[in-house]
Structure formats: C-alpha cells, structure tokens
C-alpha positions as CSV (number, residue, x, y, z in Angstrom):
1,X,213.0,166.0,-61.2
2,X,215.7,164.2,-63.4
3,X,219.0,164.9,-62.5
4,X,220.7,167.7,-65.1
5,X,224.1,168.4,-64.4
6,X,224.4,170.0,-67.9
7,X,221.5,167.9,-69.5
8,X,218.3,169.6,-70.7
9,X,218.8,173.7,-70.2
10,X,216.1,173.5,-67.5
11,X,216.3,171.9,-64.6
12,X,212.6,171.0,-64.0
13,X,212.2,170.0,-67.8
14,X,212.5,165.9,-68.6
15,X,212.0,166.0,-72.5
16,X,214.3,165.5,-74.9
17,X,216.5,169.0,-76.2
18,X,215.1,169.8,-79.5
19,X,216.5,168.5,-83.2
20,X,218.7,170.7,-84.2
21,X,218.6,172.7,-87.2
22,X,219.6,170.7,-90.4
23,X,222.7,171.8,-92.1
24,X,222.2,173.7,-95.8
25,X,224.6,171.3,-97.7
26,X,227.6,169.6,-97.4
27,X,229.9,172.1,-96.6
28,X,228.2,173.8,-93.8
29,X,227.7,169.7,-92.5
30,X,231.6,169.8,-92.2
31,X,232.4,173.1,-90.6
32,X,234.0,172.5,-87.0
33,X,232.6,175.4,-85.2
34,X,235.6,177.3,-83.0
35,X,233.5,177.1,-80.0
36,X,232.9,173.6,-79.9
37,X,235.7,171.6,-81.0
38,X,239.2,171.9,-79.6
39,X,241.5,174.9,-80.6
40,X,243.8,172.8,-83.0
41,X,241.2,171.1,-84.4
42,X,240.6,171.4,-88.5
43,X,240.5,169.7,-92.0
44,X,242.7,168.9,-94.0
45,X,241.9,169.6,-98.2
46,X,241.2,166.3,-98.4
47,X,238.4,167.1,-95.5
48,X,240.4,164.5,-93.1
49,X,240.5,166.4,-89.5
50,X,243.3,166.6,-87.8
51,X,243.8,167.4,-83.8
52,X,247.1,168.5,-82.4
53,X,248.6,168.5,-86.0
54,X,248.1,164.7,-86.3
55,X,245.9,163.0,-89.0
56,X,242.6,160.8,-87.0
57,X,243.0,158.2,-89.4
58,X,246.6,158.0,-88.2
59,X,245.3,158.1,-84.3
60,X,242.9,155.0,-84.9
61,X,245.5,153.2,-86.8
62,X,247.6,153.8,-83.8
63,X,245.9,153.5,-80.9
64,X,242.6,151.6,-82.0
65,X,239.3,153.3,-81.2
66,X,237.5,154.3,-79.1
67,X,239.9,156.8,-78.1
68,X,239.9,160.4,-76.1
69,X,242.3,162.6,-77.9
70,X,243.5,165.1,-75.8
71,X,244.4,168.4,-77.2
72,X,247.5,169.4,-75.0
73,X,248.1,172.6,-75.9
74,X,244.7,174.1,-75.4
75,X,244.6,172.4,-72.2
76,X,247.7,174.3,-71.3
77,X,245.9,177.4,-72.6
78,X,243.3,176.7,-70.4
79,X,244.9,176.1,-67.5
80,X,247.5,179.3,-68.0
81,X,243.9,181.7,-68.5
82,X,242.3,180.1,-65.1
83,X,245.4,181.5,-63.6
84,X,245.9,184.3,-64.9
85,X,242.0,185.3,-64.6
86,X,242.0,184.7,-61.1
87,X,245.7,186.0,-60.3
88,X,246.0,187.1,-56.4
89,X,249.0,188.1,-54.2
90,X,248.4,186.1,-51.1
91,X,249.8,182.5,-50.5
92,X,249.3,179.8,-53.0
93,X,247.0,179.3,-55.3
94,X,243.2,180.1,-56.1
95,X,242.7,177.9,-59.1
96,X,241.7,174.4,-58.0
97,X,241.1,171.9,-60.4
98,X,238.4,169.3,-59.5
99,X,240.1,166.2,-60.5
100,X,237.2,163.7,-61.1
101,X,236.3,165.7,-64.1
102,X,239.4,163.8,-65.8
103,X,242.5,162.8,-63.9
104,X,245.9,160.8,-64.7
105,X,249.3,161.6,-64.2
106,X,250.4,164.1,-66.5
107,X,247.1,165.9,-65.9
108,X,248.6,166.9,-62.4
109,X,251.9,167.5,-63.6
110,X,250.5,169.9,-65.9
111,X,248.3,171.8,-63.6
112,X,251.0,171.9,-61.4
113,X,253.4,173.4,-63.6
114,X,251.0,175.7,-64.2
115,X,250.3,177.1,-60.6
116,X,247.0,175.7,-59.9
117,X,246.0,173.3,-57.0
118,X,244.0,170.2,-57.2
119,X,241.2,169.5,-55.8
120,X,240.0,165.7,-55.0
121,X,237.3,163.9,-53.4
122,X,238.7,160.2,-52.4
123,X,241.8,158.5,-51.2
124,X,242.3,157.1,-54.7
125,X,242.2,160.4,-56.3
126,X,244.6,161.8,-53.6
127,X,247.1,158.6,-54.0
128,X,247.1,159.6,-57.6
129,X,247.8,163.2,-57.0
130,X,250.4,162.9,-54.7
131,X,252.1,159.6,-56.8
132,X,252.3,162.4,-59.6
133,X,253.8,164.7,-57.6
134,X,251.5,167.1,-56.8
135,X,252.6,169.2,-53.5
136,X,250.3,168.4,-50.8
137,X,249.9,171.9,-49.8
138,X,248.1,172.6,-52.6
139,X,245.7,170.0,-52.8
140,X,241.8,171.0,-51.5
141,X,240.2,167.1,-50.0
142,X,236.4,167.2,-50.2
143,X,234.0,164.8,-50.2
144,X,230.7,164.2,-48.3
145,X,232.0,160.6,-46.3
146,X,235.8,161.1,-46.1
147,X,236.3,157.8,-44.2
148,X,239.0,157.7,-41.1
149,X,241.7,156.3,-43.5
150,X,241.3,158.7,-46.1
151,X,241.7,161.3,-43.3
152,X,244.3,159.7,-41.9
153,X,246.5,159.3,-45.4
154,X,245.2,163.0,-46.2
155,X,246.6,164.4,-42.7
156,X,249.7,162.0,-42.9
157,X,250.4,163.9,-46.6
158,X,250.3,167.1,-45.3
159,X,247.3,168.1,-47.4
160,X,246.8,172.2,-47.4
161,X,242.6,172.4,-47.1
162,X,239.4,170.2,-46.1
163,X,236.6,171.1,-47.1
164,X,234.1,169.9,-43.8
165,X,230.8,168.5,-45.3
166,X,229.5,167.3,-42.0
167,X,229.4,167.4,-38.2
168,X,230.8,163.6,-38.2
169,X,233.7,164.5,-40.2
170,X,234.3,167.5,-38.2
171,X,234.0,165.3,-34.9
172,X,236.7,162.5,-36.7
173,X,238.8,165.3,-38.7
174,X,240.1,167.0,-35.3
175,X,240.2,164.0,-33.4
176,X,242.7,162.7,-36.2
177,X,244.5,165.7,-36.3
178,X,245.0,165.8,-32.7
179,X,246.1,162.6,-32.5
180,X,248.9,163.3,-35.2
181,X,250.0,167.2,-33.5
182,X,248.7,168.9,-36.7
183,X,246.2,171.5,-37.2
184,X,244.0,171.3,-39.8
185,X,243.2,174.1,-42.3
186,X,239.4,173.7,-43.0
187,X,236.6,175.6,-44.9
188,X,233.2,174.9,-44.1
189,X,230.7,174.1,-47.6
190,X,227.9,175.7,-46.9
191,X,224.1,174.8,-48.6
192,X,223.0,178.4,-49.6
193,X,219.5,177.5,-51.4
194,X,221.0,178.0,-54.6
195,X,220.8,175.8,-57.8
196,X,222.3,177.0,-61.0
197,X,222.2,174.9,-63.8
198,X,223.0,176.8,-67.0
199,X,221.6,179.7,-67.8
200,X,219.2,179.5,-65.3
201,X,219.1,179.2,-61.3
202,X,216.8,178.2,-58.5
203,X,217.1,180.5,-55.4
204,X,214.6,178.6,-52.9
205,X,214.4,175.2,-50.8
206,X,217.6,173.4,-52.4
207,X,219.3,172.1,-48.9
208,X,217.6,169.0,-50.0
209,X,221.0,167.0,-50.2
210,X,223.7,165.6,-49.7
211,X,226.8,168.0,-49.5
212,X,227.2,170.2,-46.7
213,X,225.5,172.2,-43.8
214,X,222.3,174.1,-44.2
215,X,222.7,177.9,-44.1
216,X,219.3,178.5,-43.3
217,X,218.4,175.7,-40.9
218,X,221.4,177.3,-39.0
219,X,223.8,174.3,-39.4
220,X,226.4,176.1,-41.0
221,X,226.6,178.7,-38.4
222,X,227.1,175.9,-35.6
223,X,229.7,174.0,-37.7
224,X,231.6,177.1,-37.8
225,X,231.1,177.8,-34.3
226,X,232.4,174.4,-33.4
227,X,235.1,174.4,-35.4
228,X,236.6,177.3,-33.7
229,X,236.2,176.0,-30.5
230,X,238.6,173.1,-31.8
231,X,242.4,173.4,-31.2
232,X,243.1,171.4,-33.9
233,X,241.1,172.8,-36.6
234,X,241.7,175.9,-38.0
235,X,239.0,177.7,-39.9
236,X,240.3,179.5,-43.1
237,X,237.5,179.7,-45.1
238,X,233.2,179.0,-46.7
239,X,232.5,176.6,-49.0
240,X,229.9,177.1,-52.0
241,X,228.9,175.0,-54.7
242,X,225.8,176.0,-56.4
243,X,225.3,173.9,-59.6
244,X,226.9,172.0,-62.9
245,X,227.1,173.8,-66.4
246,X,226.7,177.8,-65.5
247,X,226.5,180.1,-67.8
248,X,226.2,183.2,-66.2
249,X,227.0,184.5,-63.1
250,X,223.5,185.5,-61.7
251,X,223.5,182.1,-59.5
252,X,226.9,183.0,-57.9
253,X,225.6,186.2,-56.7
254,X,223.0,185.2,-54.7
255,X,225.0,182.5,-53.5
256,X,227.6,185.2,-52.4
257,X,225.0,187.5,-50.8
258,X,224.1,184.7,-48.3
259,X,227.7,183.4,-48.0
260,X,229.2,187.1,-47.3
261,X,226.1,187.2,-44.3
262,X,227.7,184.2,-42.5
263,X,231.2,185.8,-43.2
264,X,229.4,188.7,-40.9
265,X,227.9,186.9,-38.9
266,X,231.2,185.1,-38.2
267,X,232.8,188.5,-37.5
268,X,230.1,190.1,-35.2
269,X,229.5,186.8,-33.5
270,X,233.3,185.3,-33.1
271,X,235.6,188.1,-33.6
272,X,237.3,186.4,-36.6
273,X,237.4,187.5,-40.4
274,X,237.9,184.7,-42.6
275,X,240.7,184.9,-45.2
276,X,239.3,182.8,-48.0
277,X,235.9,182.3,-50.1
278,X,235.3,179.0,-52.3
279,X,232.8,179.5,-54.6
280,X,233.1,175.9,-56.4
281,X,233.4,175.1,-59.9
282,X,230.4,174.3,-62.4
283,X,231.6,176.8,-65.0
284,X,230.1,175.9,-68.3
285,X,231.2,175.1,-71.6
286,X,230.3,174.5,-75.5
287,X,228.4,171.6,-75.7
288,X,226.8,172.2,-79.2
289,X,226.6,175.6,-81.0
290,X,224.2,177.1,-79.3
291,X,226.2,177.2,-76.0
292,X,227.3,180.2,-74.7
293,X,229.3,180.4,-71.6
294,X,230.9,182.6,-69.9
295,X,234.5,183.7,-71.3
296,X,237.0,183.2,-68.2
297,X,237.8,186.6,-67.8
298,X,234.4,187.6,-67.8
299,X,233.6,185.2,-65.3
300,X,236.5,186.1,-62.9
301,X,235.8,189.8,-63.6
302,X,232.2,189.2,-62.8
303,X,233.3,187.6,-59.7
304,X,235.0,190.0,-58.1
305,X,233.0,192.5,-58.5
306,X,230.1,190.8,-56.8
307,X,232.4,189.7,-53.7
308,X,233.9,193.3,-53.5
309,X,230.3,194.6,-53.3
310,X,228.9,192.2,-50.9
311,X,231.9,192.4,-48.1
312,X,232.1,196.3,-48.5
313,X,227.8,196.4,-47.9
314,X,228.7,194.5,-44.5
315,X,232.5,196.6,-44.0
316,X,234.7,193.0,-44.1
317,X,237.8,192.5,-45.8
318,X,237.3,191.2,-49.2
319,X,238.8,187.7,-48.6
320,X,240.5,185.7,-51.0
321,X,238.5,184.2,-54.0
322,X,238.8,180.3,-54.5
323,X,237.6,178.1,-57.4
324,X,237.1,174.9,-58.7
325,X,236.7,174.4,-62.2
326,X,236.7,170.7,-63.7
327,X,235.0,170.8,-66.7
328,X,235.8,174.4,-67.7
329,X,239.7,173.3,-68.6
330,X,239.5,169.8,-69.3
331,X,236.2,169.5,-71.2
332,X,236.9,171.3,-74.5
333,X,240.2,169.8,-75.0
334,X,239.2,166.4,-75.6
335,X,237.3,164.6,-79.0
336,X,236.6,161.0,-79.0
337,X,236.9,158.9,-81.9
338,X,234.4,156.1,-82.9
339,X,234.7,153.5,-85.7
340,X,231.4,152.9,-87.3
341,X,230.1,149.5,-87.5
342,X,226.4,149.5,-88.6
343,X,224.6,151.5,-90.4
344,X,220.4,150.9,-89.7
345,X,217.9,153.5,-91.5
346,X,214.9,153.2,-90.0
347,X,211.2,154.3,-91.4
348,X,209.6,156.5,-89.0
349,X,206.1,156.6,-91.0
350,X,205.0,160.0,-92.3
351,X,207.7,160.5,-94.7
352,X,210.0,160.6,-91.8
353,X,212.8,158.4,-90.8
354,X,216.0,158.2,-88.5
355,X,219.4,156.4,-89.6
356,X,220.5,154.7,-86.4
357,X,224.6,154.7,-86.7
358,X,226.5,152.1,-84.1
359,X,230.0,152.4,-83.0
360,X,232.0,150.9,-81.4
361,X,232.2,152.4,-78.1
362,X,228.8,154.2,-76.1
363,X,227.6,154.0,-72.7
364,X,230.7,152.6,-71.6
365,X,233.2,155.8,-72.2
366,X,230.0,158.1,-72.1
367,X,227.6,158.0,-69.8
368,X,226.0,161.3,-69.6
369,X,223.7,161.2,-72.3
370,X,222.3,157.9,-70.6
371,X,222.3,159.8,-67.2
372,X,221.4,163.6,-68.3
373,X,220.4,163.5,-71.5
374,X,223.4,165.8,-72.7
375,X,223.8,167.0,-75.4
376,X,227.0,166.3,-78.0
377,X,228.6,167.2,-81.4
378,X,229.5,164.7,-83.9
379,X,231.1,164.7,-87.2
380,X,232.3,162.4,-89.7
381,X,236.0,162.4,-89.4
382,X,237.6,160.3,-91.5
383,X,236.8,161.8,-95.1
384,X,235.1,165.0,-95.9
385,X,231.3,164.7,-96.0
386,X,230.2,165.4,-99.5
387,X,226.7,164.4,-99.8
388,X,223.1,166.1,-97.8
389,X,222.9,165.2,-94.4
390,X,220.1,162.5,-92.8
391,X,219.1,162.8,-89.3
392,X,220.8,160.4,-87.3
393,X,221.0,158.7,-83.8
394,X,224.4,157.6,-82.6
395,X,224.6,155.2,-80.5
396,X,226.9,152.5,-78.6
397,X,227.3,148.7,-79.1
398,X,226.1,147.9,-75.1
399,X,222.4,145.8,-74.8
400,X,220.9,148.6,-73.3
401,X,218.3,150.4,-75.2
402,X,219.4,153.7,-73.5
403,X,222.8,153.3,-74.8
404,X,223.0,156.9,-76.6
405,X,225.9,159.0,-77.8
406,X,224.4,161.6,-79.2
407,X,220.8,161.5,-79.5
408,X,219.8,163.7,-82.4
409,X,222.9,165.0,-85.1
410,X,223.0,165.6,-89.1
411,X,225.5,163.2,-91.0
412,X,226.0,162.7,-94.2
413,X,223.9,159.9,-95.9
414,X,226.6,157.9,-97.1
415,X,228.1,157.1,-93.7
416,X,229.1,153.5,-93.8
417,X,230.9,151.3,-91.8
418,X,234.6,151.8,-91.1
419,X,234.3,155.5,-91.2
420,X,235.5,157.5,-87.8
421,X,233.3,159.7,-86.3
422,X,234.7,162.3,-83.9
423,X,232.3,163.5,-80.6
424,X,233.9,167.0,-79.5
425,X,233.4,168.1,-76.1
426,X,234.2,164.8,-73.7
427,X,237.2,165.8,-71.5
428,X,235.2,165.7,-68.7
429,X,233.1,163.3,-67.2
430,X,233.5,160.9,-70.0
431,X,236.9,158.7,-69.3
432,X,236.6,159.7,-65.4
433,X,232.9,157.8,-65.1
434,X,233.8,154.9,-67.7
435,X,232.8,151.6,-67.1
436,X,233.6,147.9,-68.3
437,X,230.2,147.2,-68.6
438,X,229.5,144.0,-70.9
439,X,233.2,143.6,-70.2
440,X,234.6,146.0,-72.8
441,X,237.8,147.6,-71.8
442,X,238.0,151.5,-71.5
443,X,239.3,153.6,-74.1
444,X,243.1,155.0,-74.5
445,X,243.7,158.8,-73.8
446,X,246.2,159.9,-76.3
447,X,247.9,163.8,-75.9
448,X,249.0,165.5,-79.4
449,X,250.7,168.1,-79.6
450,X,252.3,170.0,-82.8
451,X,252.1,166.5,-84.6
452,X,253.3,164.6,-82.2
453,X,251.3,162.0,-80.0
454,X,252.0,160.5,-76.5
455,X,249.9,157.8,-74.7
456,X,248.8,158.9,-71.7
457,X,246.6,156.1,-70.4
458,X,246.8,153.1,-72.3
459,X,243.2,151.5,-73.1
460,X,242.4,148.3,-70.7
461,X,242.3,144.9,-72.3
462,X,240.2,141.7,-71.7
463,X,242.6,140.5,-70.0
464,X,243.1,143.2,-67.5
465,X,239.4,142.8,-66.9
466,X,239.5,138.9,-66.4
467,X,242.8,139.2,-64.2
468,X,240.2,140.3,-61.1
469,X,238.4,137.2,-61.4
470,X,239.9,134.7,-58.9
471,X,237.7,132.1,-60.0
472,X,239.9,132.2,-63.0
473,X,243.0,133.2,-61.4
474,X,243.3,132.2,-58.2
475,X,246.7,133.7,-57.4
476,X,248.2,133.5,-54.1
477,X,246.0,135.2,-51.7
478,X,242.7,133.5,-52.6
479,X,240.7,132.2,-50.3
C-alpha cells in the first residue's frame, strides 16, 4: 500500500488523482478560490496577487524565490478559532500544536500568545520551543524513540506531558524521573485499529506499526497497569492518533468507542478515572477545490458530542478533550512562490499534449507530491492570465524524474519564463521536511501582514551548506 498521508483520497488506491476539470476561459483560470488560498489573498486590477496586502512581485524582488509566504493574520485566526472551539475550564490548555508541521520562532511565540500548547517530537524541536519561550508546562513530548538525553533535557525543562509510546520508554522515563525527584505526567497512545485518511477510514488490523501499544493485543492495558504501579509516573491521560488529512469525524468515533473502553476498564480494574483524552491531530484541509473539511467548530462540536456519549454509555466522567492539530492552522496560511525558468510543451500523440513548466525550486521545499502524490493549486502570479489555459506539469529543477510540484494544473499558454507562480496550501509539511538535496539552499519564510513583511527564517546559502564540510573547512575541532 503506498503511504497517503493526504495523498490519493483512498488509502488502498496507488494511481494518480484525476485531471482536473479545465477552466472555461481566462477569467475563471484566475479566480483564487476562498477555500484554498489564504484569507488575504487577491488580485489586484492589474491581475497581480497580493498576500498580506503586499505585491508578490515585490516579495521575489525582496526576498528571491523560492519563498513560503506566511499569511500572519489568518494564522492568528486560526490559532484564536482552535481555542476558542475547544475552550474548557480545567488547567491549561487543550489545543496543542504539533510542531513539525512548520516550526520557528515566532511560530511559538504566536501560539503561545494565543493560549495553545506545543506539541514536539525531538530534542531539537523542544530546544527550539523552549529557546522561543514557550512555557514548559505546556509543551506535550511524543515521539516513538525519545532517547535518554532527550528525556533527560525534557524532564530537566519541566516539560507538562509525555506521551509513552513504548514499554522501553516507560522503563527509562521513570527511572529518569526518579533519579531527578520528579513525577512525570504521562498519557499512554494507544493503537485502536483505526485508520482515517480523509474522507474515509479503516476500522480493522491497523496495529501494524510503529507508534504506540496495541489495544487489542492487550498492551495498552499492561502499559497503563505498569505505569500506575510507578511512583514516579503519573498517569493523566490515552493517547489516540488515527490518521493524516480527516475530513469527517466518522474515524474519531470509533476510535473513541474503543478508547472510552480502556478508560472503563481502567476504572473497574484500578479504581482510577483518568482526567484527559488526546485524540491527536490529522484534521484536514483545502488542498484543491474539491476539498472539503471539516469547519473547526463543527469538528470540536462533533467531538464532544461523541466523547459525552461514549463515557455516559459506560457512567465515567467526561474527561478533558486534548488535540493536536499541525496542519489544520499552519497549512492554509502559507503560498510558495516559484520563478519560472523553462517552458517545454511536449506532444503526447493523439492530439494531446502536456506543457512541462520548471521552476526554480521542487522536491527540495516540497516533498509530498514525490512521497504522497498530493495534490496542489497553482496559479500564475505575477500578471493576470489572459489567454485559454494548457494542461500543464509543474515541476522542480532536482535530477530526479519524480521531482513534481504539482502534477496535473491548468495555466495559461503564454506562461514563459520569469513569470511567478504561486502553490497555495504549503504551511505544513513543506519547509518542515526540506532538504538541500543537489546542494540548493532552503527557501526563506517571509510573514506579511497589512502590507508589511518580516523575515522570519532567512533562506540558507551555499555557503551555509559548504560551512559543514571540514574537508573544506577544517576549523578547530577537526580531526
């Protein structure tokens, strides 16, 4: 089965998504559909967009492409209807956002200032967090091999939750924590035989990896009995993550059926009622027009009303609801910008061809449609289009044949090189799985705001690249 965190709709499919639907003319090719592109995101009359008030143009001019422009405002937006969706009176918060969708340091600074916690899942990530001041009490540390350092500079931190994916880091977790005079506050992720991917989910034999303890092999029931046999470990919580990309809710409530048993089980079997219940991230969002997620509301409304109907069937206390969305917040709020540099029609036979446009960025600053086969929306940025659309392939300037933007789009036939095309969509998973392959530096991140721009991580240079190679530069520690 390919792997499909929000590649093709179905999970057990491998083809290709269909070609979508050509445009009728011109203007219909230039329309920036709301649910797609970022909030402040229009053209001007000339047909030049704009993001955050400023001109593209004026970005690449700037900054140099390829380049993520960051949409700060909507980000804030998303961040303040996370919170407010899933609002709850007890201590701290219930909004955690999973950092390796994108993370620098105004990222954290922002979700903090907006009430969420952050959720990471290595030491670097952590560093980062705290660095950006981030309070460690509201910072969730998962992972499925949290080494003893990481643990160590974790506990040391005073970080508020683990999230225990295994009965070695359970065994190296308390013995840390004992060693230090501390009590750890853990939740226990739990496999429930859920996938969700999309619209669609998978409710049989999915314990078949890596993350967590198996609910039905009974793992999941000992980790939680050896866990409260531990002084210094203190059980707060489950842990569920049941897919990437959902668009309904259907998934979580089976996975919340089976959780809410072991919450029973835990109560009839130990005495204890736990106070808290992670149900992950893997929210969707608006790939391409036809997506249709979830509106956050809705979700959390969903939510709670299939928690609140599972605990009262068994008589517990509804506990607290956690989450972990990544993607949902970041993802819309970022465009990248290419520059075009060839322009390579190519006969098909049949009557049919395909113009092949290269820019100057690709696998590098997007991997996904390499790994997933995911699924973007481009336009042409820089000018208005004004001719009929050709069926086009964009794709990236690294000597791999797999190196795909976006695999299948309608642009204008006059598309030539030096004109900026913009890719909506790529705040998350883009800049956060970059890569220097063929040695070309990653992009910028640029924030706008009400026509103003701030750098927020400024793009690598060869040099920064060559600086690691000590058979160039030595420096003192070489050996």
């Amino acid at each position: 089965m390919r792997a499909h965190p929000a590649g093709p709709r179905h999970g057990d499919v491998s083809t290709s998504p269909a070609i979508p639907i050509a445009p009728i003319d011109a203007v219909q090719l230039g329309e920036l559909a709301a649910e797609v592109w970022p909030i402040t995101a229009q053209r001007s009359l000339k047909g030049v967009m704009h993001v955050g008030g400023v001109d593209v143009r004026d970005l690449a001019a700037e900054y140099q492409t390829p380049l993520f422009v960051w949409d700060l405002d909507y980000f804030r937006s998303r961040l303040a209807a996370f919170a407010t969706a899933f609002a709850d009176a007890g201590p701290g918060p219930t909004v955690f956002y999973a950092a390796k969708a994108f993370l620098a340091g105004l990222a954290v600074r922002e979700v903090s200032a907006a009430g969420l916690g952050i959720d990471v899942c290595t030491g670097g990530e952590l560093t980062l967090a705290l660095r950006a001041g981030a309070d460690p009490a509201n910072l969730m540390f998962h992972g499925n091999n949290k080494s003893a350092s990481e643990l160590t500079q974790a506990l040391d931190a005073g970080v508020g939750r683990f999230v225990i994916d295994s009965f070695e880091e359970l065994v190296r977790l308390a013995a840390l924590a004992e060693d230090r005079g501390v009590k750890a506050r853990v939740l226990i992720r739990v496999t429930v035989g859920v996938e969700a991917h999309t619209h669609e989910f998978i409710a049989t034999a999915h314990e078949d990896q890596k993350f967590g303890f198996s609910l039905a092999g009974g793992a999941a029931a000992e980790a939680v009995r050896r866990v409260l046999g531990l002084d210094s470990l203190e059980l707060v919580g489950l842990h569920s993550h049941i897919g990437s990309q959902i668009f309904d809710a259907d998934g979580f409530e089976v996975a919340a059926h089976r959780v809410v048993e072991l919450l029973a089980d835990v109560r009839d079997e130990h005495g204890v009622e736990l106070a808290e219940l992670d149900l992950g991230g893997g929210m969707g969002i608006a790939y391409v027009s036809d997506d249709d997620p979830l509106q956050i509301e809705d979700l959390a409304g969903r939510l709670r009303v299939i928690v609140e109907r599972e605990t009262a069937s068994r008589g517990l206390t509804v506990p607290r609801i956690l989450v972990e969305p990544g993607r949902a917040i970041v993802g819309p709020t970022m465009v990248t910008l290419y520059e075009v540099g060839t322009v390579k029609p190519i006969d098909l036979g049949g009557g049919h061809s395909r113009t092949y446009i290269s820019v100057d960025g690709g696998m590098s600053d997007n991997i996904r449609t390499a790994l997933y086969d995911a699924d973007y929306t481009v336009t042409l940025a820089s000018r208005a289009p004004t001719v009929p659309a050709t069926l086009a392939r964009v794709v990236g300037k690294h000597c791999e044949s797999g190196d795909i933007v976006v695999r299948d789009a309608w642009l204008p036939a006059d598309v030539v090189p030096s004109d900026l095309l913009a890719v909506a969509a790529t705040g998350a998973y883009c800049r956060a799985m970059a890569s220097t392959y063929n040695l070309v530096p990653r992009p910028a991140v640029v924030a706008v705001s009400a026509g103003t721009t701030r750098l927020v991580l400024r793009r690598e240079s060869v040099d920064d690249l060559l600086a690691l190679d000590v058979e160039l530069f030595p420096g003192p520690d070489a050996s």
